[in-house]
NUTOR-253858 format. One line per 5 residues: their letters; for each residue x, z, y of C-alpha. Coordinates in steps of 0.001 Angstrom, whole numbers, plus 500000, padded with zeros to 6 digits. Each point is the difference from the previous one (the first is absolute). Layout:
N
a) X,Z,Y | ...
END
This chain:
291
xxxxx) 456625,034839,715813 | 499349,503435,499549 | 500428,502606,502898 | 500750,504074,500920 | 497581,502102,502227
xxxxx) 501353,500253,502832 | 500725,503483,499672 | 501982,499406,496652 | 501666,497304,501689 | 501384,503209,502439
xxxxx) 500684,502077,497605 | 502178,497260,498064 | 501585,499868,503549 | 500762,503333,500926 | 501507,500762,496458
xxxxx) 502469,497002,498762 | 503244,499994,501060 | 501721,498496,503027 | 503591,498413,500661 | 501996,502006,502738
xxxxx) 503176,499427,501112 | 502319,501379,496871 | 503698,499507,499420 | 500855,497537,497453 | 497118,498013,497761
xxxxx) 499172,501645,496651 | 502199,497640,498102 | 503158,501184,502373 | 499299,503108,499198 | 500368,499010,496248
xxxxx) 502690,497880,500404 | 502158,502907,501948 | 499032,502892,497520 | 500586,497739,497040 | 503831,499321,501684
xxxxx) 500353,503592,500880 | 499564,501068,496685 | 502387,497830,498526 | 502305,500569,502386 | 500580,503681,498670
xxxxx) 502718,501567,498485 | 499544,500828,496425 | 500869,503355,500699 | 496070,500213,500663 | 497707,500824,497384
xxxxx) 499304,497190,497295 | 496129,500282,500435 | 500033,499881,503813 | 502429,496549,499878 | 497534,498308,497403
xxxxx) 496415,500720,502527 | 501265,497898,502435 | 496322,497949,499398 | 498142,503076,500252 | 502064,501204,502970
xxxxx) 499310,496451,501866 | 496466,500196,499111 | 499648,504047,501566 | 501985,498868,503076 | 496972,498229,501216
xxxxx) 497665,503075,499910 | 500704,501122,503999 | 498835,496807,500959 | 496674,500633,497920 | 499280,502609,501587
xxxxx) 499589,498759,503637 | 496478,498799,498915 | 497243,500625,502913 | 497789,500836,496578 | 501813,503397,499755
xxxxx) 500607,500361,503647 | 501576,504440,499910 | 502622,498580,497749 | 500315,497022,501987 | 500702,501822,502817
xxxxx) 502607,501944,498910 | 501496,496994,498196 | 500862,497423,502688 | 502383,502405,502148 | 502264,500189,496814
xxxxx) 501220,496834,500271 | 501762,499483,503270 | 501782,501774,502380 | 500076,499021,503713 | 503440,502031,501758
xxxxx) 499026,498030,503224 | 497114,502602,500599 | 502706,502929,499748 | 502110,498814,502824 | 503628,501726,499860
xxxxx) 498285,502550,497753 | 501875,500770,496994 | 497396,501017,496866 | 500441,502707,497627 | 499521,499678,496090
xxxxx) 496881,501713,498974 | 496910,498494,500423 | 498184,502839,502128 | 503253,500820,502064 | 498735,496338,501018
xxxxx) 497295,500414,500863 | 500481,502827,502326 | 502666,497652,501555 | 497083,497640,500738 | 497895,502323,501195
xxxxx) 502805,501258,502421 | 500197,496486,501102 | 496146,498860,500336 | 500313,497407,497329 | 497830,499764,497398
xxxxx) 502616,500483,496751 | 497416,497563,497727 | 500587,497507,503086 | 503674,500288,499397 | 500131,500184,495871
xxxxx) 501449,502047,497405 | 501512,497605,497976 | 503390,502123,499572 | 497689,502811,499175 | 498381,498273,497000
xxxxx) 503296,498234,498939 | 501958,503127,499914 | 496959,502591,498590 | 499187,497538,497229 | 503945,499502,498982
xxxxx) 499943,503707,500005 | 497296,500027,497699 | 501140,497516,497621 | 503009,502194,500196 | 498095,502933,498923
xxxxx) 497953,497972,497015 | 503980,499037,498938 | 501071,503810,499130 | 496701,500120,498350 | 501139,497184,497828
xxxxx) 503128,501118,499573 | 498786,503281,498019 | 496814,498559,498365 | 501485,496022,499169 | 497547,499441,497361
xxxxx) 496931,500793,502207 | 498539,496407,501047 | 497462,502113,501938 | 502613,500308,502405 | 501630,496496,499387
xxxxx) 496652,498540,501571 | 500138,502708,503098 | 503799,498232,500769 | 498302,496789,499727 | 497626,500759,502635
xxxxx) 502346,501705,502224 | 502588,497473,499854 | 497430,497539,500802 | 499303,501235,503185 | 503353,500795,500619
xxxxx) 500708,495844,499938 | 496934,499454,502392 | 501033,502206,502854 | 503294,499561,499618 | 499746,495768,499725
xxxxx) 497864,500080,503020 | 502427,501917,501770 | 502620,497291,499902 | 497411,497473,501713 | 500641,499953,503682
xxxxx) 497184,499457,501085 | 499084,503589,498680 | 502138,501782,501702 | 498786,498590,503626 | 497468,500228,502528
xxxxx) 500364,496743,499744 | 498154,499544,496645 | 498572,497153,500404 | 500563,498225,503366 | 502264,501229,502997
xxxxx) 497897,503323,501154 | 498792,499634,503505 | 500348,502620,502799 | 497124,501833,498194 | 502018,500315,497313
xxxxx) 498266,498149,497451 | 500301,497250,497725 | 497905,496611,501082 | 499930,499112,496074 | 501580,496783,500156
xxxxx) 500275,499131,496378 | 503933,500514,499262 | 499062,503264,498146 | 498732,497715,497204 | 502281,497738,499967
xxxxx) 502806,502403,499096 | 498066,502113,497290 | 499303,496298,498411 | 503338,498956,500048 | 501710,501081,496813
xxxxx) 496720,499628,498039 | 500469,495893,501307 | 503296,499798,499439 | 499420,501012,496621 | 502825,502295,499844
xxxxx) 501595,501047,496390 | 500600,503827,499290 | 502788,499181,497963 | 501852,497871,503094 | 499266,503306,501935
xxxxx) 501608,502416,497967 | 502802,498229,499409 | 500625,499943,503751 | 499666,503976,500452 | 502515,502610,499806
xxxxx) 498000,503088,498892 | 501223,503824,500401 | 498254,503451,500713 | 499765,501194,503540 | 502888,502434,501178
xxxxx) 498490,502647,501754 | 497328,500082,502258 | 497306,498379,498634 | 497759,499361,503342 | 503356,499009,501492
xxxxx) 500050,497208,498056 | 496384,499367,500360 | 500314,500275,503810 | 503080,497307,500075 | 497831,497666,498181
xxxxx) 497172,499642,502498 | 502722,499520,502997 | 501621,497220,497611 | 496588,498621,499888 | 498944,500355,503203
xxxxx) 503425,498143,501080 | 498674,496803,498250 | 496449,500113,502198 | 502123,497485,502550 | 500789,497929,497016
xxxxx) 496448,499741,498987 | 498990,498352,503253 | 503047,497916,500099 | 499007,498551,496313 | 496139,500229,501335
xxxxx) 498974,496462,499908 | 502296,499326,496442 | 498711,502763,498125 | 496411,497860,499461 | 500311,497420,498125
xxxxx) 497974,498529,497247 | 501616,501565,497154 | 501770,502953,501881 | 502588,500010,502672 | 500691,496552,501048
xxxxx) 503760,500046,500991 | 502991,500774,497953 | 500734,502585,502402 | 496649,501482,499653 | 500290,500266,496329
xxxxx) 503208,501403,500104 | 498751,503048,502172 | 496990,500510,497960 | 501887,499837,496686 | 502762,502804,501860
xxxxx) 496785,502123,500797 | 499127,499928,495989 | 503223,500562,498981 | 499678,503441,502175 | 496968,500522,499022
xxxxx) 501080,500133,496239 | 503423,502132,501162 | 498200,502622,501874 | 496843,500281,497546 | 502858,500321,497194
xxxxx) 502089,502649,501834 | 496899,502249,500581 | 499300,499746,495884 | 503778,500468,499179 | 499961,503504,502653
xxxxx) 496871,500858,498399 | 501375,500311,496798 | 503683,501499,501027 | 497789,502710,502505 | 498422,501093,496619
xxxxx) 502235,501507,498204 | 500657,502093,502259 | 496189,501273,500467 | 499146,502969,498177 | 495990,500440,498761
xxxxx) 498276,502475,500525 | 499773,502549,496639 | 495829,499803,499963 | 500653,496730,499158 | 499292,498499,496074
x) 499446,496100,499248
END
């Protein structure tokens, strides 16, 4: 048997990729962009309706990124995917990203600590938004077809991980202690695994969603979903010892709340698309600009 230096050995190490804590498996990802997108209206552009493979496969790109291998954009990546209101207190925050961080600051919390997962849900909707009005004058241009793709994959990542509860806690994974953090208990897991082992069906999904733009304020909307989810934490831990099982959660009752989180999940990642797309025709480009 053959056998690396010891120093290669480190270096094989230090660069492959690791498994943190990440809301929903891979495949639930899939499964909930795949239902999102056929949950849409037809009212949204014919191209956009018929990626819904390529739009599964981009929504697991955040995840890639938290590799220790590329550790600057690691960094910045892991903070974008929950959002802990616990470490506010009464503290209401506002809806730009560096407004919140000042807030932080003001408080002597670290904002990364807390998370900035309405921040990346709303600024990428808002971008997807803007690559919309570019479609909408230049349809033919597949250039920008693929830049929609991309956007509207990490649109369903953010936004999917947002309806887990246990990313909208402190208590992420594990009842935090009086320090405040986290003992890593293991439930974390066993949520993020659950649709993937109950081998949920897109096409069940989206015919269980109702799916309409946002009215109004989009961060609003954004904000009321992370006290929806944070409502369920309690539920969670209730289900805790049910949610386990060999092939996913082990009660009926368990299986009912996970399958009510994917439905959600497929609702809200829908809505964002569907304001997206009604928010663009609105936008106007600026005149420098020629595709």
């Amino acid at each position: 048997m053959s056998t690396l230096p010891i120093s290669a050995t480190i270096l094989v190490l230090a660069l492959a990729p690791f498994t943190p804590a990440v809301a929903w498996w891979g495949d639930g990802h899939e499964i909930l962009t795949k239902a999102s997108i056929q949950a849409l209206p037809e009212q949204m552009p014919a191209f956009f309706r018929s990626a819904a493979d390529a739009i599964a496969h981009l929504s697991q790109d955040p995840d890639l990124a938290k590799n220790r291998g590329v550790p600057l954009v690691s960094d910045a990546e892991f903070p974008e995917h929950n959002f802990d209101p616990e470490l506010l207190g009464e503290e209401s925050y506002p809806d730009k990203r560096y407004d919140f961080v000042a807030l932080c600051q003001g408080l002597s919390v670290r904002p990364e600590k807390v998370g900035f997962s309405p921040y990346a849900i709303s600024e990428w909707t808002q971008r997807l938004a803007v690559a919309f009005a570019e479609h909408r004058k230049w349809p033919a241009d597949t250039v920008i077809h693929s830049k929609i793709l991309v956007y509207a994959g990490f649109v369903a990542h953010y936004s999917q991980d947002l309806v887990q509860p246990l990313h909208a806690t402190i208590h992420f994974d594990g009842r935090a202690g009086a320090d405040g953090e986290s003992p890593h208990t293991g439930i974390h897991e066993a949520v993020d695994s659950a649709i993937q082992r109950m081998d949920l069906k897109p096409t069940d999904l989206a015919g269980q969603v109702q799916v309409e733009a946002i009215e109004g304020d989009l961060f609003a909307a954004i904000r009321q979903q992370l006290v929806e989810s944070n409502d369920q934490v309690d539920r969670v831990y209730e289900l805790a010892a049910e949610l386990d099982g060999d092939n996913g959660p082990a009660s009926d009752e368990a299986r009912a709340f996970i399958n009510a989180r994917a439905q959600r999940a497929t609702e809200f990642t829908a809505s964002l698309y569907v304001t997206a797309w009604a928010a663009s025709e609105q936008l106007r480009l600026p005149g420098w600009v020629k595709r």
